[in-house]
C-alpha positions in Angstrom: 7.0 13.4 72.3 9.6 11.9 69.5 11.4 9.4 72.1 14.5 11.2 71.2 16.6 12.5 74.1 19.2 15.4 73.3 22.3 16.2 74.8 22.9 19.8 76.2 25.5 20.4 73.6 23.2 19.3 71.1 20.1 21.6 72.1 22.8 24.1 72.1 23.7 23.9 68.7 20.3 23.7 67.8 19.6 27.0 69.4 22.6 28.4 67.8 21.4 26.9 64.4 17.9 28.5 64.8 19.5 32.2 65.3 21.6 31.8 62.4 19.1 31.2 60.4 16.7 33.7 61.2 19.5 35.9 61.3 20.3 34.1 57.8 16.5 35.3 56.7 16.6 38.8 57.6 20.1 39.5 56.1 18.7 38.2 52.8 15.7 40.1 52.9 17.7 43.4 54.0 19.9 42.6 50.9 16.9 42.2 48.0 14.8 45.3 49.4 17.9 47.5 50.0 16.3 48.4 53.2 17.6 47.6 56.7 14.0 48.8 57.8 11.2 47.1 56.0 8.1 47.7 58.8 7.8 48.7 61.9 8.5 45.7 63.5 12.5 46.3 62.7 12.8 50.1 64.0 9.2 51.4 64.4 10.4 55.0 64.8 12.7 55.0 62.2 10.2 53.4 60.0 7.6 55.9 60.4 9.9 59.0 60.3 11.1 57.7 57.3 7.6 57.1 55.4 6.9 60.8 56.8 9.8 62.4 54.7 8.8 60.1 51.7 5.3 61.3 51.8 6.4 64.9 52.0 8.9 64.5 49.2 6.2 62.9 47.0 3.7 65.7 47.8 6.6 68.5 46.5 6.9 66.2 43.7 3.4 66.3 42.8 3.4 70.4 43.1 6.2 70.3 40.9 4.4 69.1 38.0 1.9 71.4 38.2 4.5 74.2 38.0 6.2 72.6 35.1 3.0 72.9 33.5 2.5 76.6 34.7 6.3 77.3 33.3 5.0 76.1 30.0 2.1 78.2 29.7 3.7 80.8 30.1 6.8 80.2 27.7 3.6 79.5 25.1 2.7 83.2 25.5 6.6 84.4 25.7 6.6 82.6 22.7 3.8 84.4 20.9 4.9 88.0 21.9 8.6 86.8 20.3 6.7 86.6 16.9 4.7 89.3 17.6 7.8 91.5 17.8 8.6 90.4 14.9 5.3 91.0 12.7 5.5 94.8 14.5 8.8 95.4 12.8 7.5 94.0 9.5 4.7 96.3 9.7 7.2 99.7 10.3 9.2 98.1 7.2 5.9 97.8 5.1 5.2 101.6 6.1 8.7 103.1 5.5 7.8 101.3 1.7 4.6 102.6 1.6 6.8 106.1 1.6 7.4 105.5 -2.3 6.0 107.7 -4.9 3.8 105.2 -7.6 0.4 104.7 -6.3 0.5 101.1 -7.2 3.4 100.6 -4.8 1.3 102.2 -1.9 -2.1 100.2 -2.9 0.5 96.6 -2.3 1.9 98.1 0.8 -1.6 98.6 2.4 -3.0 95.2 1.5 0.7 94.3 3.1 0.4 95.8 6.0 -3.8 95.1 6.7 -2.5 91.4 6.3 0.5 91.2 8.3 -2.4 92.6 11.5 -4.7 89.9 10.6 -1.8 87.2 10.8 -0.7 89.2 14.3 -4.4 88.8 16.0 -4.6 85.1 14.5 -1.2 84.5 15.7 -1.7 85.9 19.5 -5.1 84.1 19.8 -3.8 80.7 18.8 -0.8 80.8 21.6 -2.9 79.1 24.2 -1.5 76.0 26.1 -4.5 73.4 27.5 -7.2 75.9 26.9 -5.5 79.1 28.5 -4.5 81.6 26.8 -2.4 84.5 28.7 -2.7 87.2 25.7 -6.1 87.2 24.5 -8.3 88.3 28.4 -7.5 90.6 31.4 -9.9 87.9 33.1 -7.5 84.9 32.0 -5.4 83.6 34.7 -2.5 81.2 36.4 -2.3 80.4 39.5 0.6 78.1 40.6 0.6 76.4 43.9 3.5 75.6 45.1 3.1 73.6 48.5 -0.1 72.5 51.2 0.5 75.8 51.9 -2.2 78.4 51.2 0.3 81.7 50.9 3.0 79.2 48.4 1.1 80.7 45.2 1.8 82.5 42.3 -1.0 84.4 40.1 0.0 85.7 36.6 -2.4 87.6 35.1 -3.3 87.6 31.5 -3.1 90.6 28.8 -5.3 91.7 25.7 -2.9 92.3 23.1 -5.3 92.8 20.8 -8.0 94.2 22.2 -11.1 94.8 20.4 -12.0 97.8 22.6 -10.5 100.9 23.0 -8.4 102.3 26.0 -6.8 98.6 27.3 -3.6 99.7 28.9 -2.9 95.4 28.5 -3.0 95.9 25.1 -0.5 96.6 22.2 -2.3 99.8 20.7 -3.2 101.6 24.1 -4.7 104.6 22.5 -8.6 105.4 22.7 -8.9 104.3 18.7 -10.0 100.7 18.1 -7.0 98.7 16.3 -8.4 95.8 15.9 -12.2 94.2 14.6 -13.9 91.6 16.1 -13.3 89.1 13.6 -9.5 90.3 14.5 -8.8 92.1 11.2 -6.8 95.1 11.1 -8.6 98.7 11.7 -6.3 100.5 9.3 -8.3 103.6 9.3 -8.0 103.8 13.2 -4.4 103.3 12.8 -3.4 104.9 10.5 -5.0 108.7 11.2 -4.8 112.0 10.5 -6.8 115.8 10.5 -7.4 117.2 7.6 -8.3 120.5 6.4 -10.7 122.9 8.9 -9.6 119.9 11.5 -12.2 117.1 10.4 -10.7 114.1 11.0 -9.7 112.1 7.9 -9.9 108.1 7.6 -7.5 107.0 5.5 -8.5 103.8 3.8 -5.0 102.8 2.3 -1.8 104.6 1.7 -2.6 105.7 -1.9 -4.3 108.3 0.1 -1.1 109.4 0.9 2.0 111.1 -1.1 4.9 113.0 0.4 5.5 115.0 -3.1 1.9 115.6 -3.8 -1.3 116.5 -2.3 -3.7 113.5 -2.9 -7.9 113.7 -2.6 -10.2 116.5 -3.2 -12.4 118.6 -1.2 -12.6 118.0 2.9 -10.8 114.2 1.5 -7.5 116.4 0.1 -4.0 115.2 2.2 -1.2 117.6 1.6 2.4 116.1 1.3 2.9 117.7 4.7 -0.2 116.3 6.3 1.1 112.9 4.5 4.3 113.1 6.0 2.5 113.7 9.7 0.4 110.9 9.2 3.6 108.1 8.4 5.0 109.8 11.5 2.3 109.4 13.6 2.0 106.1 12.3 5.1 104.8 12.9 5.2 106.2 16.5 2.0 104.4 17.2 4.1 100.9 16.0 6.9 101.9 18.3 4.4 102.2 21.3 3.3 98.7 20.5 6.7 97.4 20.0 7.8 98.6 23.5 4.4 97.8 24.8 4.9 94.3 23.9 8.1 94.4 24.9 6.9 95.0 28.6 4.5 92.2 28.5 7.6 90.2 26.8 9.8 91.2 30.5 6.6 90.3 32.6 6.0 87.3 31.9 9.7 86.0 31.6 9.8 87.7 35.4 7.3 85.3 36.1 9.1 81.9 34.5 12.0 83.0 36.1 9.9 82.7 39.7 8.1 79.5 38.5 11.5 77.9 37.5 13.1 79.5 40.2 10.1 77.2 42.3 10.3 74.4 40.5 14.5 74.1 40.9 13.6 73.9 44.6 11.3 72.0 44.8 13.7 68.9 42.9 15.9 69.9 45.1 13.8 69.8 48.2 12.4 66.3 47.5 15.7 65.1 46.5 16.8 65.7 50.5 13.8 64.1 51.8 14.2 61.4 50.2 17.4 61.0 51.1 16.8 61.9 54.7 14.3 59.1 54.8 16.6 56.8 52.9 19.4 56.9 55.8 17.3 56.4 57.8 15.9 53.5 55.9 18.5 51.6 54.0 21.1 48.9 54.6 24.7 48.8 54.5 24.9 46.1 51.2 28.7 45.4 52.1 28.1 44.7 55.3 25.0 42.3 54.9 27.0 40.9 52.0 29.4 40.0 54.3 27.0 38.5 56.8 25.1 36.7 54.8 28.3 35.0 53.9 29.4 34.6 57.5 26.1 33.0 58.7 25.9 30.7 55.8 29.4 29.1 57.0 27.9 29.5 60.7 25.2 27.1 59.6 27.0 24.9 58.0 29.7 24.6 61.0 26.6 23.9 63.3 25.4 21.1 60.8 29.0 19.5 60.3 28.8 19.7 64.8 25.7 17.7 65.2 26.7 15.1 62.5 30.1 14.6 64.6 28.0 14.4 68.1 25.3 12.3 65.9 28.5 10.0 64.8 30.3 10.2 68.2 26.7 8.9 70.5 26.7 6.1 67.8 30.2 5.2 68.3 29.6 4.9 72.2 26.2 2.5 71.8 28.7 0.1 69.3 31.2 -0.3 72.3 28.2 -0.9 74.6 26.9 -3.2 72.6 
């Protein structure tokens, strides 16, 4: 016991003095967190609703990564087949030169065009994007999830472009010859093909073999201009199959970034409202507890002035007693 006897206004504005400042203390906190619901002690429901919408959001977040990683795969291999359009055209302009008359002419042109292949295989198998490669295996492939849920997926599956075994219908020669070696050199016999006389087929080792004002070779090897001429068609057709071949794997797999961007749009957008959700139901009003904080600040101080007065006012009565 401290001896010390109150009076009941006194208790009072000690009581009143006490709330103010605890409602002092939680104003404050309210206005450095932000939050007007810190735990579950201030609004248990709306605390817990809240941390379930943040959890979800940060869970779509999390997918969305991994699909912004998927959409860069793929725009490696969209890449690649860009450039690989464009090394197809180079090899139809090296073959309309090969067309000229000088054997020396033809003999560049062929070591033109065998190079310009390698370049395209080299080029195709180096488009890979941490360790997957969409253009060098039917067996490679991405699959995107895109939420907890099992069915939210996308699989893309990958192409052979240049395919080292005949008859691939994923690859950018779909014919039953073999365009391109294992060590992913250029087949030019295999490409470039013809049937000579009695029918035997003919492999054509460069285009010096071929002339369109002369016949070229001797015995079962002899290539009349005519045949010559088939065999530049036939050639260039072949090119114009891959072209448009590539250019359907080209409109695949931007089909498929436009999904996976499509996705991963949403999903930004999809956090961004939970979030939000949660943070209504979350945050404070900072005017507002500004304007408390102020208000029960001068409430304390009013109570404090109070009790000095009734402090002053007891002391004036013992004088006149005394």
């Amino acid at each position: 016991m401290s001896g010390i006897t109150l009076t009941a206004t006194q208790t009072s504005t000690l009581q009143s003095l006490s709330q103010a400042s605890n409602l002092f203390a939680s104003t404050q906190e309210q206005l450095n967190t932000g939050k007007k619901v810190n735990s579950a002690t201030d609004n248990a429901v709306a605390y817990f609703r809240s941390q379930s919408l943040y959890q979800r959001s940060s869970s779509i977040l999390n997918y969305k990564a991994t699909t912004d990683q998927s959409i860069q795969s793929v725009q490696a291999a969209l890449t690649a087949t860009s450039a690989v359009e464009g090394l197809l055209n180079e090899l139809k302009s090296v073959l309309e030169g090969a067309k000229g008359e000088t054997v020396s002419q033809r003999a560049s042109a062929t070591t033109q065009f065998n190079s310009i292949g390698k370049q395209l295989a080299q080029l195709v198998k180096d488009a890979s994007y941490q360790g997957l490669n969409l253009l060098t295996s039917t067996n490679a492939q991405l699959t995107t999830q895109f939420s907890e849920r099992t069915a939210a997926t996308l699989t893309i599956n990958g192409f052979n472009l240049v395919s080292t075994s005949a008859g691939n219908s994923n690859s950018l020669f779909t014919g039953s010859a073999i365009i391109f070696k294992s060590d992913g050199t250029l087949n030019f016999s295999a490409l470039v093909a013809s049937s000579g006389n009695g029918g035997a087929a003919e492999k054509i080792k460069g285009f010096s073999q071929l002339s369109l004002t002369s016949t070229t070779g001797t015995g079962s090897s002899e290539i009349t201009a005519s045949e010559a001429a088939a065999i530049f068609s036939a050639t260039d057709n072949r090119i114009d199959q891959a072209i448009s071949q590539n250019a359907a794997l080209t409109q695949a797999l931007g089909t498929n970034v436009n999904i996976l961007q499509a996705r991963s749009t949403f999903s930004a957008n999809y956090a961004s409202a939970l979030s939000t959700g949660g943070d209504k139901l979350t945050l404070a009003d900072l005017n507002t507890e500004a304007a408390n904080s102020q208000a029960l600040a001068l409430r304390q101080q009013i109570g404090i002035q109070s009790l000095s007065v009734q402090g002053t006012q007891n002391s004036s009565i013992l004088t006149l007693l005394r």
